[in-house]
N, C-alpha and C positions, 0 to 999 in steps of 0.2 A: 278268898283266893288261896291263901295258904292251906288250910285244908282239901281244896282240888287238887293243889300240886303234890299234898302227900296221897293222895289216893290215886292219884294219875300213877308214880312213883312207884306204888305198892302194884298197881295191877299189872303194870310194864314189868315188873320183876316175876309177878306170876303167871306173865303169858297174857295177858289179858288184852289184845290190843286193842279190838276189836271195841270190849264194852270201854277203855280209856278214850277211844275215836270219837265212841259215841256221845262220852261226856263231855268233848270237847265244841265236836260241830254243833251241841246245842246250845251254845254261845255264841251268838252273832258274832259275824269272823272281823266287825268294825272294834269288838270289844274285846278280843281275846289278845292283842299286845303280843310281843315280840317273843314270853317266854312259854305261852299258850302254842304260839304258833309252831315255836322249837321245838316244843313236845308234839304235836301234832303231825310234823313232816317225822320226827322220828320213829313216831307209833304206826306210820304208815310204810317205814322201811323195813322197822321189825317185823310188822305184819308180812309183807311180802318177801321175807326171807326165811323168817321161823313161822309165820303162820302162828296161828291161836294155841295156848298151848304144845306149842312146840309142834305142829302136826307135822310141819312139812320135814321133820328129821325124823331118823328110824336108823334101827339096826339093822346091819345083813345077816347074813347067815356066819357068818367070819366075827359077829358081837365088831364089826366097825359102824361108828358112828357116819353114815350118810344124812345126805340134803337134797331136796328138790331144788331144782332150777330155782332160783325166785322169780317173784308174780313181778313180769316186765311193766304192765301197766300203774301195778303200786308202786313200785320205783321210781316210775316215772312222774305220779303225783307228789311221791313225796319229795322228789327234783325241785316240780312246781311249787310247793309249798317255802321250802328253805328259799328260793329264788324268789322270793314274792316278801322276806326278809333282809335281800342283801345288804341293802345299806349297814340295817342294822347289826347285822351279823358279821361284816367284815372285819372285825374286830375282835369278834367273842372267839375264844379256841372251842367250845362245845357248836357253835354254826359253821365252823369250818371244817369240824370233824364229821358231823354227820352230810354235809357236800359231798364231802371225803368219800366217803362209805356210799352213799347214791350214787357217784358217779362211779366209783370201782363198780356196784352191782352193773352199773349200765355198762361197762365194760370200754370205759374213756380213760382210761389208764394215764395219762396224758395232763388229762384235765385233774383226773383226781387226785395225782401226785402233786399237781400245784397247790391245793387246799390242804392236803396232810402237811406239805412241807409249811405250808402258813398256819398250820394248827400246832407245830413241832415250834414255829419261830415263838407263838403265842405262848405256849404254854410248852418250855424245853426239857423239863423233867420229867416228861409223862411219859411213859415207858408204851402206852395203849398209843401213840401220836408216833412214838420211834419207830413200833414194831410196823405201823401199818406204811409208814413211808421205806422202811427195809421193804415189807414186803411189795410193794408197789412196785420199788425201782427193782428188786428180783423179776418180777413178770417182766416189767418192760424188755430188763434186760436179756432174759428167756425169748422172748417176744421178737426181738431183735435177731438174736442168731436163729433161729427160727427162718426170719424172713431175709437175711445176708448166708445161712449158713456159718456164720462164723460170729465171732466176738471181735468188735473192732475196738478195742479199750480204748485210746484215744478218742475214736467218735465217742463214745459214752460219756467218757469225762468232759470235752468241750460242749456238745449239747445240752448235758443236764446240773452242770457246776450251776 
């Protein structure tokens, strides 16, 4: 098992998600336990956001780094997968961070701010858990005057304290 998790590891860092998936699902999913399965929802989010090798990113003409949409159906498997962990994961700061990250892709700002802020209580020094509940409560807060036109700082602070 140790040796799966370093080559799961290694391929997720080279893009690989696609052959990590595969070395996963051919593990009956009765046997693959709570950190199989963590890796599996999250090779499914990477997939559908960076794609294989990084495809789904490119330069423009201006050398800026773009992104495709992400793949809404992988997203949302890999929704299912973490949810199909929760027990076990409500707890762990790595289950509540990649929640976190599925649900921001699905675009529940809402919901996903709930799991970062639980990923930030778990684990408070993690600067990748600070940045992503900053950045959350920025959209919302964008999100917000967007849809008020204005900025009502009181509402903000009494709803989201």
């Amino acid at each position: 098992m140790e040796q799966l998790l370093k080559q799961i590891e290694e391929w997720n860092k080279a893009s690989e998600f696609s052959r990590a998936i595969a070395a996963i699902e051919a593990i009956p999913e009765e046997e693959r336990g709570f950190l199989l399965t963590l890796w599996l929802g999250r090779l499914y989010g990477n997939l559908a956001v960076l794609g294989d090798y990084d495809q789904r990113e490119w330069e423009d003409s201006r050398g800026r780094s773009r992104r495709q949409m992400p793949n809404y159906r992988l997203i949302q498997k890999s929704f299912q997968i973490f949810r199909s962990i929760q027990e076990e994961g409500e707890k762990d700061p790595t289950w509540n961070s990649r929640i976190a990250y599925s649900l921001w892709a699905m675009e529940e700002g809402q919901q996903a701010l709930a799991y970062a802020r639980r990923w930030l209580e778990l684990a408070p020094d993690d600067p990748d858990a600070q940045e992503l509940v900053s950045e959350i409560e920025g959209f919302l807060w964008d999100q917000e005057e967007d849809d008020t036109g204005r900025k009502d700082n009181a509402k903000w602070k009494d709803d989201n304290s």
